[in-house]
N, C-alpha and C positions, 0 to 999 in steps of 0.2 A: 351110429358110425361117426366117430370125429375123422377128418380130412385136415392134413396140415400142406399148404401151398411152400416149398421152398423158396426162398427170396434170393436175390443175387448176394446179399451179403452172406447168406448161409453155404453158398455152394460151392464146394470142393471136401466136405466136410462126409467121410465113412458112415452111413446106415445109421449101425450100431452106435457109433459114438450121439450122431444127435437125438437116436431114440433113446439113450442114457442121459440125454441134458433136457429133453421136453418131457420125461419120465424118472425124474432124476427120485423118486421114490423106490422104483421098480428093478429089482436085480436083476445083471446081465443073465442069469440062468431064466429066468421069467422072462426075459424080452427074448432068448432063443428061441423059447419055448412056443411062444405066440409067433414068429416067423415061422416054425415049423407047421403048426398048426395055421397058419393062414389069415392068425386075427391081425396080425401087422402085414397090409401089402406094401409094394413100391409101383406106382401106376399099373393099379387094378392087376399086379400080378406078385407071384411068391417069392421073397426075398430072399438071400443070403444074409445078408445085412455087413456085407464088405462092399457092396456099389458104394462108387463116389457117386455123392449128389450133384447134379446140376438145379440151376434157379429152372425153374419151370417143373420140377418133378414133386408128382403128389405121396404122399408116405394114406394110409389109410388105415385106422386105429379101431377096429370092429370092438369096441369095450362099450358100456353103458356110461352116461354121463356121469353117475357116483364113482365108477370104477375110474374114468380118466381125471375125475376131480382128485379122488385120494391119490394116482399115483404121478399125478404131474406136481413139478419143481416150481411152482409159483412164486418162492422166496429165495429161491436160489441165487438172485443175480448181489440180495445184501442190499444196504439201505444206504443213498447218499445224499437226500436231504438234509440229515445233520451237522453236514459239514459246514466248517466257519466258512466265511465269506471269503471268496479270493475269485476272478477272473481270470481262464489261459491265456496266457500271451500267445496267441499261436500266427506261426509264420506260413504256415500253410495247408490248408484240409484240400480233402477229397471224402468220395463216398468210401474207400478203401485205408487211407494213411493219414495220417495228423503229424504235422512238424509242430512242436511246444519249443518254447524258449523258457526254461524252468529256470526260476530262481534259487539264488544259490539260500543255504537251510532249509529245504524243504526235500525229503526225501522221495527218490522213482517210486520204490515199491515197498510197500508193508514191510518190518524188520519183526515185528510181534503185536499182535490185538491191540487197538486201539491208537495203532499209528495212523497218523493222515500223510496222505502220499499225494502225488502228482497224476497217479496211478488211479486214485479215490475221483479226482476232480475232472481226471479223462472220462470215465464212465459214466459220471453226471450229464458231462457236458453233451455225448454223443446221446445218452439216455431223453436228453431236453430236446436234441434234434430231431428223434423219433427216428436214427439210424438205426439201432440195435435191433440183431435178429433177435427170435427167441431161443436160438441155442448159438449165439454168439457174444462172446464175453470181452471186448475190448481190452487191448491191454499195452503197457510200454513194452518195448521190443530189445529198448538196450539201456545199461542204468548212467547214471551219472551219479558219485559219490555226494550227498547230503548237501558240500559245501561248493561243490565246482556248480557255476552258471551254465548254462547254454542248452543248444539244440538237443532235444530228446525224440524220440521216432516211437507216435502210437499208430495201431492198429485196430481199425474198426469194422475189418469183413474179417470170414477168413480166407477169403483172396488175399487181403490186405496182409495179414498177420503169419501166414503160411511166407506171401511172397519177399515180405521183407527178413524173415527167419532164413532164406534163402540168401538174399544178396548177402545178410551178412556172415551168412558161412562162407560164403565162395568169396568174400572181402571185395563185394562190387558195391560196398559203400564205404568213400574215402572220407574219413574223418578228420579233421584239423583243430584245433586249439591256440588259445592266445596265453600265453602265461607270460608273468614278470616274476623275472628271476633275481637271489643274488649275485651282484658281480658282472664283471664286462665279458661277452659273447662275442666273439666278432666271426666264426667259420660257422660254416652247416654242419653238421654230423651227425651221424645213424650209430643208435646205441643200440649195442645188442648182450644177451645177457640168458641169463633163466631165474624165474621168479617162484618163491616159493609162500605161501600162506602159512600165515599164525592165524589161526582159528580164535584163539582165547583171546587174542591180543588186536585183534582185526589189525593186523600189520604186515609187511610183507617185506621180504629180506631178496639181495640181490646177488648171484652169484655167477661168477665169468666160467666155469664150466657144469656141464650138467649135475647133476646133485637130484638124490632122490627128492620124488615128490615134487621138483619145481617141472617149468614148462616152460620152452621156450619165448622171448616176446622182444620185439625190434619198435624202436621209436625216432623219428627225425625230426631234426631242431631246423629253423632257417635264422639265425639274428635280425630282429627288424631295426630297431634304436636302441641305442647305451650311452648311457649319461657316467659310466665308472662305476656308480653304486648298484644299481641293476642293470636287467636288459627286457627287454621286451621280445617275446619269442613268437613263432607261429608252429606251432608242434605237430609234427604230423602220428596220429595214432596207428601205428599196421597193425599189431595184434592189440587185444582188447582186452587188460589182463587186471584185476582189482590193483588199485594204486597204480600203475605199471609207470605213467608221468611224473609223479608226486615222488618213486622211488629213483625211478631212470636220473631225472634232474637231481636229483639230491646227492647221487653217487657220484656226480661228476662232479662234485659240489658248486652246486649253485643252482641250490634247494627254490622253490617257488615262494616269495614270499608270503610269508601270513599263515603256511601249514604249521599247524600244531604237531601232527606227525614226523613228519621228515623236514623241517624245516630251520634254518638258524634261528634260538632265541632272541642274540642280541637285533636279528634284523626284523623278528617279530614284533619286535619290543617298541621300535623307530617307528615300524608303521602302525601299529596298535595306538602309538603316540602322537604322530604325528596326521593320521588319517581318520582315528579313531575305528581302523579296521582290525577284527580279530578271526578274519577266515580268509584260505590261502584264493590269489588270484589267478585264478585257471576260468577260464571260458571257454567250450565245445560254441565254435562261431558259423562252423562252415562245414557242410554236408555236401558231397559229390556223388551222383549216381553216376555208376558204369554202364556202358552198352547193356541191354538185358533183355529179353523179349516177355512172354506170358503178359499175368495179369496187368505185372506193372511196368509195362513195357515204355509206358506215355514218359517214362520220369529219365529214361535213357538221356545221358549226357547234362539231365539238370544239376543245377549248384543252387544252393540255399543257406542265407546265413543270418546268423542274429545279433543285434546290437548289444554292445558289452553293457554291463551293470551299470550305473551312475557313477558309484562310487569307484569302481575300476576305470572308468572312463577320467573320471577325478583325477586321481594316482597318475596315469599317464602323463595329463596334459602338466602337472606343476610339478614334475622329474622332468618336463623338456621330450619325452620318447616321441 
């Protein structure tokens, strides 16, 4: 008889789903089958396999050592030794949440095999900790596009990963951004719109009434500094939609400097030249957690932010912003 202990970072997690990840050999019709039959219990008694777990509760696997050897996920979790060298910049852990300050080229999460993500070096890193359950898979929670810096939100329970899944449906995590734009700024305004995806073209088009296929998305600007050529922006994200900054800004023209996508050339061109920059300057700087109770209740009312890039920091100070 194998005995598996669930740990707090595994509990909140359905029966069935973590006898699917510590048996990830074994088909759901075969793990029914052994609840029925009684070789799977849930502390020493017969399972459905819909209980949520709590940390303290024993699962009991009545199989023989060869049976639990072939059918247990050993390799499941993937290999991340081989990753190049790189250090998170992280602005803030817990046993539940990771705040990262991701550098801008390096993408959140796997786009196709053989991509390195920020996503890769999260599960290393918690992996080194010796945080990881065994049927729990860390992971980023919200993306930021390959070339935008800043705050990114992982998940290392599934307390963690459930509960932050949650504030940002119900938008109890306010998000903010630093962008320099072209051209002089000087009021606040909330741009509203509906956004639609080019698949082939990973682009996205913006339209002032509904239109098939797009979806609603609102975004607010504050002007911080303007020197006539740019502005310096504090952006507030309300919905969270691909590009939805990079296009919002652009439509009002006065595109974010340095995007290759939605961005003026000739202003690309100045600061390519004269920064020796060729990626647009967007920073996610600053995280706000809402009132919220449950797991992640401690984080209520916190703010969290991260320091902008060098060479964004650069750009700033010799424009005068």
């Amino acid at each position: 008889m194998k005995e598996i202990i669930i740990s707090e970072a595994e509990a909140g997690q359905r029966l069935d789903k973590t006898l699917s990840k510590l048996l990830g050999n074994a088909g759901k019709g075969f793990l029914y089958k052994m609840l029925r039959k009684k070789n799977i219990k849930l502390n020493n008694k017969k399972a459905e396999g819909n209980e949520k777990l709590t940390a303290g509760d024993s699962i009991q696997l009545y199989f023989s050592d060869e049976t639990y050897a072939a059918l247990a996920s050993e390799n499941r979790r993937g290999r991340t030794e081989d990753l190049p060298p790189y250090t998170l910049d992280i602005i803030y852990e817990d046993d539940h949440i990771i705040l990262i300050n991701k550098p801008a080229g390096m993408l959140s999460q796997k786009a196709k095999e053989g991509d390195v993500s920020i996503n890769d070096y999260l599960i290393r890193h918690v992996r080194k900790k010796g945080l990881e359950g065994r049927t729990v898979k860390p992971s980023i929670c919200n993306r930021l596009d390959r070339n935008t810096s800043g705050l990114i939100i992982g998940g290392c329970s599934i307390p963690g990963l459930q509960g932050v899944a949650e504030l940002l449906h119900e938008k109890k995590i306010r998000k903010y951004y630093l962008a320099l734009v072209k051209g002089r700024m000087e009021s606040n305004q909330t741009i509203e719109g509906y956004l639609r995806k080019n698949p082939k073209t990973n682009t996205v088009a913006l339209h002032a009434v509904r239109t098939e296929g797009a979806v609603p998305v609102v975004t607010r600007y504050h002007p911080i500094s303007t020197n006539g050529r740019c502005t310096l922006l504090k952006v507030e994200l309300v919905t969270g939609k691909t590009h939805q900054i990079r296009a919002h800004l652009a439509s009002v023209g006065h595109p974010i400097l340095g995007d290759p996508k939605y961005g003026n050339p000739d202003a690309n061109r100045w600061l390519r030249q004269k920064y020796h920059c060729s990626r647009q300057l967007l920073h996610a700087f600053e995280l706000r957690f809402g009132q919220t109770g449950g797991t992640l209740g401690y984080l209520s009312g916190q703010r969290f932010q991260a320091p902008l890039p060098r060479l964004f920091q650069t750009v700033i100070e010799q424009e005068g912003l």
